[in-house]
C-alpha positions in Angstrom: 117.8 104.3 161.0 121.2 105.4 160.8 122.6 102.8 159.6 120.0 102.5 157.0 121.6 106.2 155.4 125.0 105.0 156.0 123.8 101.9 153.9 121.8 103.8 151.4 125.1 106.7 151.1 127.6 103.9 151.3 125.4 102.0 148.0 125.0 105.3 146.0 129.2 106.7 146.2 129.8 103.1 144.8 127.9 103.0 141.8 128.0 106.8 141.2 130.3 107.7 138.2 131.7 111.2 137.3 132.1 112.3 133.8 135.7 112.7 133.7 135.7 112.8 129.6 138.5 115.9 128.0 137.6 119.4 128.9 135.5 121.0 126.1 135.0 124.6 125.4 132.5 125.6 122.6 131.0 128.9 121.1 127.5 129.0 120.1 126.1 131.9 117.9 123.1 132.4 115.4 124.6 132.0 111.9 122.9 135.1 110.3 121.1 138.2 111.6 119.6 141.4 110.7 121.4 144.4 111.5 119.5 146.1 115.1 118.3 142.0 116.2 119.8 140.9 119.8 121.3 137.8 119.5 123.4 135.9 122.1 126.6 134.6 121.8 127.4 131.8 124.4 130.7 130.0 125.8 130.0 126.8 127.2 132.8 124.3 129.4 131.8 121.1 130.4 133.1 121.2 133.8 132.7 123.4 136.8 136.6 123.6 138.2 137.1 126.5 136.0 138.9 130.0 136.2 140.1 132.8 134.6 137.5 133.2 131.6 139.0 135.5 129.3 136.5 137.1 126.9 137.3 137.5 122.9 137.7 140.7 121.5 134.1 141.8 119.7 134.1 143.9 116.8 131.3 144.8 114.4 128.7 144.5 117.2 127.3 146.4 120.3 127.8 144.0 123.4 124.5 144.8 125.3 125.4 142.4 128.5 127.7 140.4 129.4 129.6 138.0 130.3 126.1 136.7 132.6 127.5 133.6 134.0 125.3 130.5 134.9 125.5 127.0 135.8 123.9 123.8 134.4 124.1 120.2 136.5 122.3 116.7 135.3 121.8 113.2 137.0 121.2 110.4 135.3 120.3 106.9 136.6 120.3 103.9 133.6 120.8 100.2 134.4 121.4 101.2 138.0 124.3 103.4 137.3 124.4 106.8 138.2 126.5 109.3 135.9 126.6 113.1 136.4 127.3 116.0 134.4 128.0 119.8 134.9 128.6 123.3 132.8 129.2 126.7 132.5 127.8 128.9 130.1 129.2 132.7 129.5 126.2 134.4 127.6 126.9 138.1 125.7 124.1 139.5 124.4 124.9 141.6 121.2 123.1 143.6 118.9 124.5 144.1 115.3 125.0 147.1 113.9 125.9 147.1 110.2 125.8 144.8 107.4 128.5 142.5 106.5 130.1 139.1 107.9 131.9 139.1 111.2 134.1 136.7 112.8 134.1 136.6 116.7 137.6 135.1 118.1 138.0 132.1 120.1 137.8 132.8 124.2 140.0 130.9 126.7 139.5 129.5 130.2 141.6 127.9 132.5 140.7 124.6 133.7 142.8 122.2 136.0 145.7 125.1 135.4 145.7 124.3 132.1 144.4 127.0 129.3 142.2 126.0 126.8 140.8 127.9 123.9 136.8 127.8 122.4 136.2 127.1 118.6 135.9 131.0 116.9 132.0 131.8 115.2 131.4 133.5 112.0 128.0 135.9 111.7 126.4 136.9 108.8 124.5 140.5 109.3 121.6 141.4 106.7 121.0 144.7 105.7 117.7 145.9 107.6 114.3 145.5 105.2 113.6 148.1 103.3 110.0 147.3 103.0 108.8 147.3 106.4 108.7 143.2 106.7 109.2 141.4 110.0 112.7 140.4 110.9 113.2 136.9 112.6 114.9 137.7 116.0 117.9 135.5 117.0 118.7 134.1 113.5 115.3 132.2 114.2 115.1 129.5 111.6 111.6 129.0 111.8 109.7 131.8 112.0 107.6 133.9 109.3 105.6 136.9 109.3 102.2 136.1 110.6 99.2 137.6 108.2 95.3 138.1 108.9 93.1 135.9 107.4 91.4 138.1 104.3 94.4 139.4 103.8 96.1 139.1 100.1 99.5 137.2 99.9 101.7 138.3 97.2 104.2 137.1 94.9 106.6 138.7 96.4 105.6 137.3 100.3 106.2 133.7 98.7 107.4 132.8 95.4 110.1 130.0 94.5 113.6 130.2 92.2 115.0 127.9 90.3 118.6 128.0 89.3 121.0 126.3 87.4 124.7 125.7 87.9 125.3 126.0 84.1 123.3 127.5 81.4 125.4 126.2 78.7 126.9 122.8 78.7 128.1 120.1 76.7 126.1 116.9 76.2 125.9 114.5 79.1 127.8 117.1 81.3 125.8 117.6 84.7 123.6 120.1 86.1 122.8 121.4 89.0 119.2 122.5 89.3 118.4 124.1 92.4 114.5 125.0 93.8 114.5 127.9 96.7 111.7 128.8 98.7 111.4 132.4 99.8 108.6 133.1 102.1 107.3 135.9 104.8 104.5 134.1 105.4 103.3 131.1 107.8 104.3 128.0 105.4 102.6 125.1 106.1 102.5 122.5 102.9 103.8 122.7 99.9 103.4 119.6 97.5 106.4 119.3 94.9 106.6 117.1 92.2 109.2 117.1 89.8 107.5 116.7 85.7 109.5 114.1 83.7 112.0 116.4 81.7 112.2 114.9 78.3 115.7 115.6 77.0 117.5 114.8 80.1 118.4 111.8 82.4 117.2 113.1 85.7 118.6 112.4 89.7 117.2 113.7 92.5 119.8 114.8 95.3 118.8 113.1 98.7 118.4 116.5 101.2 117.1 116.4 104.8 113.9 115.4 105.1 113.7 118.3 108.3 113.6 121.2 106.4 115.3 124.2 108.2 114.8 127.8 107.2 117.8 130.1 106.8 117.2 134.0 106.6 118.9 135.7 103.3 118.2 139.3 101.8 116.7 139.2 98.6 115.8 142.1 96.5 115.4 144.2 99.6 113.7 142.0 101.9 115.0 140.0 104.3 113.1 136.3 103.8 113.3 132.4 105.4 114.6 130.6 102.9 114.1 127.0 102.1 116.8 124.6 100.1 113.1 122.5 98.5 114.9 120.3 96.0 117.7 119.5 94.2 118.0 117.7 90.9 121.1 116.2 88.8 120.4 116.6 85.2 121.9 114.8 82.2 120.9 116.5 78.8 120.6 113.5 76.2 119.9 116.1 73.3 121.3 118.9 71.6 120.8 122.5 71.3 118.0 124.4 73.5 116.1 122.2 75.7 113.6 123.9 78.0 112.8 123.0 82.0 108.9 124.1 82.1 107.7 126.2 84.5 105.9 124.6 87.7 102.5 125.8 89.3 101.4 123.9 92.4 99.5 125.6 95.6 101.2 126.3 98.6 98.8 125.6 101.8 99.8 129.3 103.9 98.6 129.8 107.6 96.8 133.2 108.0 95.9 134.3 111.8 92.1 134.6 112.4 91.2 137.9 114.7 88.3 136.7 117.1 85.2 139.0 117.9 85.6 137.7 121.9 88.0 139.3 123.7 88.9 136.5 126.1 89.6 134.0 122.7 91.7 136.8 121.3 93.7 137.2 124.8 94.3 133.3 124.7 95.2 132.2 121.2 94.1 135.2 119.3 91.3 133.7 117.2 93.4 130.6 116.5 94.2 129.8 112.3 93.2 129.6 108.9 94.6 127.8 106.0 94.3 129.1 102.5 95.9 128.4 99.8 99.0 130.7 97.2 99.4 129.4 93.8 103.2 129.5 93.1 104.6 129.4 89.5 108.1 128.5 89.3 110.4 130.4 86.3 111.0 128.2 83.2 114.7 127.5 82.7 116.8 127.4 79.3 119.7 125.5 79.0 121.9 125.3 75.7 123.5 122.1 75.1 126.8 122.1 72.9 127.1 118.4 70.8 130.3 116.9 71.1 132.8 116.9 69.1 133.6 113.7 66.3 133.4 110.9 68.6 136.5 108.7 68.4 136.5 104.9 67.7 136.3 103.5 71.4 134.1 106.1 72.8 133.0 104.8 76.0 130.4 107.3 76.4 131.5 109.0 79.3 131.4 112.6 80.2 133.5 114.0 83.4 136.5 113.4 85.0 137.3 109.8 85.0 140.4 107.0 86.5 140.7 103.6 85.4 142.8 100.8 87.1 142.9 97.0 86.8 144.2 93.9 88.8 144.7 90.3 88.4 144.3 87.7 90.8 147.3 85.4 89.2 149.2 85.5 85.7 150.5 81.9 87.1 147.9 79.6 86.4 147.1 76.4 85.1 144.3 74.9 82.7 141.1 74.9 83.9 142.0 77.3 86.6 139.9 80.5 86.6 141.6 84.0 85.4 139.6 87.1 86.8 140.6 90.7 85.7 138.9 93.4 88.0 138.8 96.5 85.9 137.4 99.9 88.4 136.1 103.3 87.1 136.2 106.2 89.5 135.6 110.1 89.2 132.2 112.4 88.7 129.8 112.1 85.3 127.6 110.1 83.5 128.7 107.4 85.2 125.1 105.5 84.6 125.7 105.6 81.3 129.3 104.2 80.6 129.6 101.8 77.9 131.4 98.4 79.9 135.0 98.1 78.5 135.5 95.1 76.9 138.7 92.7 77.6 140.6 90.9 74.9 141.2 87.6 76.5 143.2 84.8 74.1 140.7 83.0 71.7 141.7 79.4 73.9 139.9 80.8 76.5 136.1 80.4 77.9 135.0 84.0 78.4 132.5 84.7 80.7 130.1 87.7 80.9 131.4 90.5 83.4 129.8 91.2 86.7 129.4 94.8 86.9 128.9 96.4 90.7 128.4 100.4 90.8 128.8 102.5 94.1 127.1 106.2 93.0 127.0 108.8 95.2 124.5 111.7 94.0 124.9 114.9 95.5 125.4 118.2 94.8 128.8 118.0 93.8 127.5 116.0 91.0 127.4 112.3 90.5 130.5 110.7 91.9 131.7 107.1 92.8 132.8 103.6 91.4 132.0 101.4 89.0 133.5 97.9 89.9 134.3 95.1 86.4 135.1 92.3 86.7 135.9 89.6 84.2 136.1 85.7 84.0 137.7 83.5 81.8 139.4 79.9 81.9 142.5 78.7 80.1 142.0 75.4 78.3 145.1 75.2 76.8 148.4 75.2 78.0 151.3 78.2 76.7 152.2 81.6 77.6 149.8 84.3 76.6 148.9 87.7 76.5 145.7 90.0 77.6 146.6 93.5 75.9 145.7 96.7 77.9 142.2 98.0 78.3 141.4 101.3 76.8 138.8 103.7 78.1 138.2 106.9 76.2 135.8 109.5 77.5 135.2 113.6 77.0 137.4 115.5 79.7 135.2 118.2 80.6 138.7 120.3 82.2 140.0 120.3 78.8 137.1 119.9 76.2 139.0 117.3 74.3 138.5 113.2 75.0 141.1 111.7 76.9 142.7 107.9 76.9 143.2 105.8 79.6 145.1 102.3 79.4 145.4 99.7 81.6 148.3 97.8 82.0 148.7 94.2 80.0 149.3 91.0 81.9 151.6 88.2 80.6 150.3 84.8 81.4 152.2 81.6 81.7 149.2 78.6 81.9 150.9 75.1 82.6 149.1 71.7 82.3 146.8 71.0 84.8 144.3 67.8 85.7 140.7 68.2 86.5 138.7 71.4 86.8 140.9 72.5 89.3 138.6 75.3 91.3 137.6 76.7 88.5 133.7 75.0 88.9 133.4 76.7 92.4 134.5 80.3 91.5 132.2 79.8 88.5 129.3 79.0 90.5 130.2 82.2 92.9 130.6 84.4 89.8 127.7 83.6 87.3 124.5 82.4 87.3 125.1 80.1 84.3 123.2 76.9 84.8 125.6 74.4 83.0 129.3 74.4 82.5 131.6 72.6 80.6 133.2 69.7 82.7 136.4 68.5 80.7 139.8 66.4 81.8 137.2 63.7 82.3 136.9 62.1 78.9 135.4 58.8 80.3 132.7 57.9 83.1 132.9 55.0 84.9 129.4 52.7 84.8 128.0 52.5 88.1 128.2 48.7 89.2 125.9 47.4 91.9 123.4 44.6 92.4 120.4 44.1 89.8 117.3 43.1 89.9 115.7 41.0 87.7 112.0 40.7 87.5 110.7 36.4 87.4 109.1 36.0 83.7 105.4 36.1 83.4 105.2 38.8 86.7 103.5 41.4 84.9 102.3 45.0 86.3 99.5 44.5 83.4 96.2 43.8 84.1 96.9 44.2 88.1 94.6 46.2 90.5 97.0 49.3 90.7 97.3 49.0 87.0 93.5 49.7 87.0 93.7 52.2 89.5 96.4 54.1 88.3 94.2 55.4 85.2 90.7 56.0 87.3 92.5 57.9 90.0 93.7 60.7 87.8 90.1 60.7 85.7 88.3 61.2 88.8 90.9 64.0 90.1 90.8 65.6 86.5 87.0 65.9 86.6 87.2 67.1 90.1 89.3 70.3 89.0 87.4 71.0 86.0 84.1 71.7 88.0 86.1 73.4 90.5 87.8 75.7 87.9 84.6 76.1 86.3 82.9 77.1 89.4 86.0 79.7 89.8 85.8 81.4 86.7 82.3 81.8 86.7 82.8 83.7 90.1 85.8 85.7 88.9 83.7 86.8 85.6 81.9 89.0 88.0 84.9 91.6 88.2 82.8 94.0 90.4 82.1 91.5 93.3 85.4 90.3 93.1 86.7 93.1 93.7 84.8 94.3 96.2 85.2 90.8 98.1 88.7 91.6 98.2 88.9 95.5 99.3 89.5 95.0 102.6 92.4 92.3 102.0 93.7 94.5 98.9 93.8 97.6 101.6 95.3 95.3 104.6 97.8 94.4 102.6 99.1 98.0 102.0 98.7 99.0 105.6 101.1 96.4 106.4 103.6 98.1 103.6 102.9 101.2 105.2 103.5 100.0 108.6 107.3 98.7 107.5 107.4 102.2 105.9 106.7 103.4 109.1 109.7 101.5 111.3 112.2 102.7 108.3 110.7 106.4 108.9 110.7 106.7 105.5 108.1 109.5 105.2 107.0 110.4 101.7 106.8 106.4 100.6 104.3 106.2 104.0 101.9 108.8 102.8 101.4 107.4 99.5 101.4 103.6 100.7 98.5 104.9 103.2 96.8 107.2 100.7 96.9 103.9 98.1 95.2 101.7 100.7 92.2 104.0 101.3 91.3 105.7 98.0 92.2 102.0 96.7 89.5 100.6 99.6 86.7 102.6 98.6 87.1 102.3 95.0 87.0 98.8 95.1 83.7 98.6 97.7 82.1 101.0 95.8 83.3 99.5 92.2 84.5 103.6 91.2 87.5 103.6 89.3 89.7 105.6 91.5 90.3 108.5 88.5 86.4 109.1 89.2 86.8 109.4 93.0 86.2 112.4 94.6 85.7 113.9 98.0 82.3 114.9 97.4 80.7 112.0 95.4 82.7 109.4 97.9 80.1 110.8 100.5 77.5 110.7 98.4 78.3 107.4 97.5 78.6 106.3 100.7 75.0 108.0 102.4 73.1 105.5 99.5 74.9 102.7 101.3 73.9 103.6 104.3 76.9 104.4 106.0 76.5 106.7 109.2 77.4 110.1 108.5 79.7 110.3 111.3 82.0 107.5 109.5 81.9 109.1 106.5 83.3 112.3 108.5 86.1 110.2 109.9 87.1 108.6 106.4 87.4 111.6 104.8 88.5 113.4 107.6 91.5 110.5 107.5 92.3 111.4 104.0 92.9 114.9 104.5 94.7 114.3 107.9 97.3 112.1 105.5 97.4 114.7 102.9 98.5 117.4 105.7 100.5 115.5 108.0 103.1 114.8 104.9 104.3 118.0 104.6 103.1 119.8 108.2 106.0 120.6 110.7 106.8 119.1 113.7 107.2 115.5 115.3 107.2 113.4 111.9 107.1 110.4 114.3 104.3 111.0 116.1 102.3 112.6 113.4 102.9 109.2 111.3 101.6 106.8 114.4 98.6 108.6 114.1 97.6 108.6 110.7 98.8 105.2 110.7 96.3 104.1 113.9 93.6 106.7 112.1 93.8 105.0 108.6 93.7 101.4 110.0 90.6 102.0 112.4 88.4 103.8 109.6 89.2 101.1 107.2 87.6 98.5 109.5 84.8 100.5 110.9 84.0 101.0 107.2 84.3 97.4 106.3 81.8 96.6 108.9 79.2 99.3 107.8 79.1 98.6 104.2 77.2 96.0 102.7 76.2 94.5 99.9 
């Protein structure tokens, strides 16, 4: 037995590996907070051989405890290898006192009798509310007021802003358009769809799909706020264009107060969901023309570089000449006019191959625009390509601007052949025939022949005969078989109910690649497309005439058990909830995913016709 432990211990300090990564010493805090909320502020070193902890100097906030000092060890065993960790944690608990933003200095700690210092933390403190709303303790970015069902929400316990970076711009020059959530309530969905905006060329900025609240004190109210959506517009007209107001309803938790006293003690009667109707503000933007457009304009609004390269200005005829022109900078950069090259009238020009690398964000739309341009000497001599110009509206200055490239002086000697010129051709374009020259005569292919004895004739042979009645019988053979086809597919309605199932499988398998890319939004509405899609095509209902209600009426005449027709619709509104309901994304898409496909075949099992 003992030398079983001294076996087991001897195995365990061999593999057994000690973090012995750079000493780290961070500050945690809540970013804002309401003036009278605790918070904690905690110090945190990633190793336990540690002294001399020297707490910062706190101003602007009552320290209500501290420094309470506790320690934090882990274990962890993967592929047989053991690795352990350790911390300590200094936790102040503070409690602020006035509005304003405060900046908490960086502590220090010794460790191996060296001193190392903590990053500093900067707190926002809200004034308190001055109508009596609930405050989110700790900087909570989560939580919201909870209300009593029956009771009225108000436009001013959720309501949505929408702001513009500019009211008054020049055409083509970006904007900003922000949508902000403000909310006291218990926010559970709220469906957003942005109305084509005629006038302007619109991009949405990609944001977190995990929405976070933030607290922010607004009109005297402290409120979780919500960055919704984002949206980079391009005005394509003139004067005043308008963005509409949007009204959509917001699905709002409200608690439900229970009757029995032991439900109420346990989960307080449980919740409700009602739904706010939120109109957003309508937003006017003035849009100044531009001034006398220039000869050359490229069409670009911003802040725009240009610069060129060459691959060789030593070449040789029939070798291939590319010019790579890039754009760079933050504007219209979709809609840049492509500069054109003067290349020599002796040479074979190509069209360009245009890559773009956009970034959209909310500084705007930035990025590159790669040219690049082929042509082929055919002729030998010394040339010249002149400098490309690029003109575009310099939004810094309000005046257009001119950018040259510099020109390239070519020297093209004789060559024989193609040279390489066929292979970077075939890499470049997509051009299904190019000119092959240097080759002015083909050679005739010699080789044995074969000459036929006179009076052997394929005429009037067996396989002659067959090689007419084969085809006739084949042709006939598709003509009833088309025929039989089309008289089928003339009845639209069975058709299509014949394929509803294969229609809707096909979907589910979009949605289930969806689903490995975790792309969220494109999942709900690849689901929701497979099974309003399903029954519209079983029960031959254009899908504009489907309803909640008259699907289940439909369904009871077709005998389908009422219990299915519970869990169908029952699926659709667990897909319509789970898009925009909090909380493991993951998970909640496995299960409408699982739910969707199971209902589907139960259902294609139950109807008939």
């Amino acid at each position: 037995m003992r030398k079983f432990i001294f076996f087991l211990l001897l195995t365990v300090s061999a593999i057994r590996v000690y973090a012995d990564g750079k000493a780290t010493f961070t500050a945690e805090a809540p970013d804002v907070v309401v003036s009278g909320d605790q918070f904690r502020v905690e110090f945190t070193v990633n190793t336990t051989d540690v002294s001399n902890f020297r707490a910062p100097s706190i101003k602007g906030f009552d320290v209500l405890m501290g420094p309470a000092r506790s320690q934090r060890s882990s274990t962890q065993i993967i592929n047989g290898k053991v690795s352990s960790s350790s911390s300590i944690t200094y936790t102040f608990t503070l409690m602020a006192d006035k509005a304003g933003t405060y900046t908490i200095p960086a502590a220090s700690i010794d460790v191996d009798n060296k001193k190392i210092f903590s990053n500093s933390v900067t707190i926002k403190v809200l004034p308190p509310d001055q109508n009596g709303g609930n405050n989110s303790n700790n900087g909570s970015s989560s939580s919201s007021r909870a209300q009593i069902a029956g009771s009225r929400i108000t436009d001013k316990d959720l309501f949505m802003t929408v702001t513009a970076s500019k009211t008054t711009v020049h055409e083509q020059e970006a904007i900003l358009l922000t949508y902000k959530v403000y909310t006291l309530v218990n926010l559970r969905q709220l469906p957003f769809k942005m109305p084509d905006l005629k006038g302007f060329l619109t991009q949405e900025v990609d944001l977190p799909q995990q929405k976070t609240y933030t607290m922010e004190h607004y009109k005297g109210r402290n409120y979780n706020t919500i960055l919704w959506s984002q949206y980079l517009l391009f005005p394509q007209k003139t004067g005043k264009q308008e963005i509409p107001s949007i009204t959509f309803d917001a699905i709002v938790a409200q608690q439900q107060v229970s009757d029995d006293p032991f439900d109420a003690f346990f989960n307080g009667g449980g919740y409700i969901e009602v739904k706010k109707r939120i109109v957003t503000p309508k937003v006017v933007i003035n849009v100044l023309p531009l001034p006398a457009k220039p000869a050359g304009f490229s069409g670009g609004v911003g802040e725009f570089n240009i610069s060129s390269a060459i691959n060789s200005t030593d070449v040789k005829t029939n070798d291939a000449v590319t010019i790579k022109l890039t754009i760079s900078g933050a504007g219209n950069m979709k809609l840049i006019k492509t500069p054109e090259v003067k290349f020599p009238q002796d040479f074979e020009i190509y069209d360009p191959k245009v890559t773009n690398n956009f970034n959209i964000s909310q500084a705007g739309l930035t990025g590159t625009q790669t040219i690049e341009y082929l042509a082929i000497p055919r002729h030998a001599g010394n040339f010249t390509i002149p400098p490309v110009e690029f003109t575009y509206f310099d939004l810094k200055t309000n005046a257009y601007k001119t950018l040259k490239t510099q020109a390239y002086d070519l020297k093209v000697a004789k060559g024989t052949g193609s040279g390489n010129a066929d292979q970077i051709i075939a890499d470049f374009t997509n051009k299904e025939s190019v000119k092959v020259l240097g080759k002015d005569i083909r050679f005739i292919k010699l080789g044995d022949t074969v000459l036929t004895p006179k009076g052997d004739y394929f005429f009037g042979t067996v396989a002659y005969t067959l090689w007419y009645i084969i085809p006739l019988i084949l042709f006939i053979v598709l003509v009833l078989y088309f025929r039989r086809q089309a008289v089928e597919n003339a009845n639209v309605a069975k058709v299509k109910t014949k394929k509803a199932n294969k229609v809707a499988a096909k979907r589910m398998k979009l949605a289930g690649k969806l689903l490995t890319e975790n792309k969220k939004n494109e999942f709900y509405d690849e689901v929701l497309k497979a099974l309003w899609g399903y029954i519209s095509d079983k029960l031959n209902i254009p899908v504009s005439q489907l309803s909640k209600d008259n699907i289940e009426a439909e369904l009871v005449k077709y005998g389908v058990a009422d219990e299915l027709i519970k869990e169908f619709i029952s699926a659709l509104n667990e897909c319509e909830f789970a898009r925009y309901a909090p909380g493991n994304e993951s998970e909640a898409m496995d299960k409408v995913y699982s739910a969707a496909i199971d209902v589907i075949s139960k259902m294609e099992n139950s109807i008939k016709h």
